[in-house]
C-alpha positions in Angstrom: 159.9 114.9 78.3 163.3 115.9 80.2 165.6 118.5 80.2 167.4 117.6 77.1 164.6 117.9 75.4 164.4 121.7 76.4 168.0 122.4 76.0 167.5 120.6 72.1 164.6 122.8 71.3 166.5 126.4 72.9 169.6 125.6 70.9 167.0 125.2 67.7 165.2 128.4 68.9 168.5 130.7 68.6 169.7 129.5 65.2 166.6 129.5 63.7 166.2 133.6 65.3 169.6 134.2 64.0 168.9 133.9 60.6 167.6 137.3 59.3 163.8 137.6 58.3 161.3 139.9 59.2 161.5 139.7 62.8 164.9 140.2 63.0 164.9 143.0 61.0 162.1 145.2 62.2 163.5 144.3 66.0 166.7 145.7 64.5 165.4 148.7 63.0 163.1 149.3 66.1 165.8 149.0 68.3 168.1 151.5 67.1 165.8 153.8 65.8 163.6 153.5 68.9 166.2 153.4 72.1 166.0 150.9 74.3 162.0 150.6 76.0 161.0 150.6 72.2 163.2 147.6 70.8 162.5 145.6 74.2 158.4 146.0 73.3 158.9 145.0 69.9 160.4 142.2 70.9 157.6 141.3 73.7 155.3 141.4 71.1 157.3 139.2 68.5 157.8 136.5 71.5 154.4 136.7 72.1 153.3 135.9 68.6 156.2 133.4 67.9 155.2 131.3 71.3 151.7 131.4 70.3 152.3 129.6 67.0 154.5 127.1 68.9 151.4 126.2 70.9 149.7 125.7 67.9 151.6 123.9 66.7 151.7 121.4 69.5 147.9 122.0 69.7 148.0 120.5 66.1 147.3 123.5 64.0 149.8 122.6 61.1 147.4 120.1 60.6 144.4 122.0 60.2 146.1 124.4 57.8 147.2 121.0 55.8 143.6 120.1 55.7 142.0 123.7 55.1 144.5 125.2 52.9 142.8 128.0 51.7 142.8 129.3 55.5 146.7 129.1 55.0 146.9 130.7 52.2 144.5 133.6 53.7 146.9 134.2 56.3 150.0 134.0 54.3 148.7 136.7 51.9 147.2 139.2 54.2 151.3 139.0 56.4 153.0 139.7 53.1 150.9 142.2 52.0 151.4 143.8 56.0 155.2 143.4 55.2 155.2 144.9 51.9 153.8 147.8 53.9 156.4 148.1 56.5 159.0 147.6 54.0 156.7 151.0 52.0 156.3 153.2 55.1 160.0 152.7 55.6 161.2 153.5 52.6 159.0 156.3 52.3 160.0 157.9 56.0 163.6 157.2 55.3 164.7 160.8 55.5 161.6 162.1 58.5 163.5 162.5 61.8 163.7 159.4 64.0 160.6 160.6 66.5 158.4 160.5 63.5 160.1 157.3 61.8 160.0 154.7 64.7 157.3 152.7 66.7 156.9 154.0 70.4 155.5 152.3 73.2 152.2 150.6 73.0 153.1 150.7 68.8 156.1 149.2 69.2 154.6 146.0 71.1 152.1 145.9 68.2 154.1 146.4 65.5 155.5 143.3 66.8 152.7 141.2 66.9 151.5 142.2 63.7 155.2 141.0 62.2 155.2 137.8 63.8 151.3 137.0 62.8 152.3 138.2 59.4 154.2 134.9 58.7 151.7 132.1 59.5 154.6 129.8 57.5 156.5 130.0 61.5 154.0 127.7 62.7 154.3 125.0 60.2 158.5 125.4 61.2 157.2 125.2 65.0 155.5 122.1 64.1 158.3 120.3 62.2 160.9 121.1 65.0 158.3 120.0 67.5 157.7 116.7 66.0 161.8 115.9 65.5 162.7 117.1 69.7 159.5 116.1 71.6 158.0 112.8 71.8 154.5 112.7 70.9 153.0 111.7 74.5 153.4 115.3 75.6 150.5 116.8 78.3 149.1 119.7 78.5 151.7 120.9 81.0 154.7 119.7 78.9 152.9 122.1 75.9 152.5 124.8 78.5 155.8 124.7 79.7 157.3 124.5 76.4 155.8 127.6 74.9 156.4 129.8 78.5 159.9 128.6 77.8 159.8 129.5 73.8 158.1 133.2 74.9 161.5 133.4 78.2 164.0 132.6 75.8 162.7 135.3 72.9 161.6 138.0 75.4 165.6 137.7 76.3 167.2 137.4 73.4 165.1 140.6 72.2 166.0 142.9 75.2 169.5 142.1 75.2 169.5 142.5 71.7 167.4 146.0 72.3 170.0 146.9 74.8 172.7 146.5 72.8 171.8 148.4 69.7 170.3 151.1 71.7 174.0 151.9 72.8 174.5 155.9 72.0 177.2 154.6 69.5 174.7 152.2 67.5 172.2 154.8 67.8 174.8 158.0 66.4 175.6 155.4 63.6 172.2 154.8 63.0 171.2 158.7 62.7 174.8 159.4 60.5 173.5 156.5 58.1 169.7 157.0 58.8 168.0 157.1 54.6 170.0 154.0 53.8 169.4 152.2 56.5 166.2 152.3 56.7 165.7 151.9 52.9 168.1 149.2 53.0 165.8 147.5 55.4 162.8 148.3 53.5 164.1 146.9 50.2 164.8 143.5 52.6 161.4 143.4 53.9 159.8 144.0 51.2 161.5 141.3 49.2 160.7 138.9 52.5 157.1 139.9 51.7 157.0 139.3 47.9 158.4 135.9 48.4 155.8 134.9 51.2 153.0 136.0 48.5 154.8 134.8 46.0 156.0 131.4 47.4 154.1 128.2 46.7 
């Protein structure tokens, strides 16, 4: 493994978080709803989670859900059914006052987590892209190094992104537009988590 091989799997890493999905759109929310400290922990914890599944994936568990399928499928329902909730809480709080509406703190890292072990379908991704970028000799320090590097490059992306929308005029847009925002985001999850139970 060399450099390139890095640089090949970062460029992979930011298109594939560019694309909106659950992550995305609860570091979004969190982030402007939250303020800075509470968008940069919820992406912590979404790093966390996402880096994880990229060492599994290199530790070979895309094969062990292809042979145990029903352990696959146990994950996969139990993450929509966690969106689906999200998206219902959101909705629901869509006109309480931002203090009560968003994720502080500790919450915030864990609401991350919880989003990013909700979609068990990442690591099966993580193990595709793996197997294109990396040749198949890697060692344990190669896997080590490549999932520190997959949890930098996400802890990164999520804090500048948290310090971007935590701006006081993302945040007075935020408040202005507040219900249909947040029900708009809602609506989006929830649909994210009917298609992950719903998808085949």
């Amino acid at each position: 493994m060399d450099w390139t091989h890095i640089l090949a799997f970062n460029v992979t890493l930011l298109a594939a978080m560019a694309v909106p999905g659950p992550a995305f759109l609860f570091a979004l929310r969190q982030s402007i709803a939250g303020g800075f400290l509470t968008g940069a922990a919820t992406g912590i914890g979404l790093a966390l989670v996402a880096s994880g599944w990229t060492a599994a994936a290199l530790l070979g568990l895309g094969a062990v859900f292809a042979l145990v399928p029903w352990a696959f499928a146990l994950l996969k329902i139990t993450g929509a059914l966690y969106l689906i909730w999200i998206a219902y809480t959101l909705w629901r709080d869509a006109r309480q006052p931002v203090a009560d509406s968003a994720r502080p703190g500790a919450r915030a890292f864990l609401g991350g987590v919880l989003v990013n072990l909700a979609n068990p379908k990442s690591v099966l991704f993580a193990a595709s892209v793996l197997l294109v970028i990396f040749p198949k000799d890697l060692g344990l320090a190669d896997k080590a190094l490549i999932t520190a590097n997959h949890f930098i490059v996400e802890c990164c992306i999520y804090t500048a992104f948290a310090a971007l929308l935590a701006t006081p005029p993302a945040r007075a847009g935020y408040l202005r537009l507040k219900p249909m925002i947040d029900r708009i985001a809602g609506a989006l999850l929830g649909a994210l988590g009917l298609r992950l139970l719903l998808d085949r």
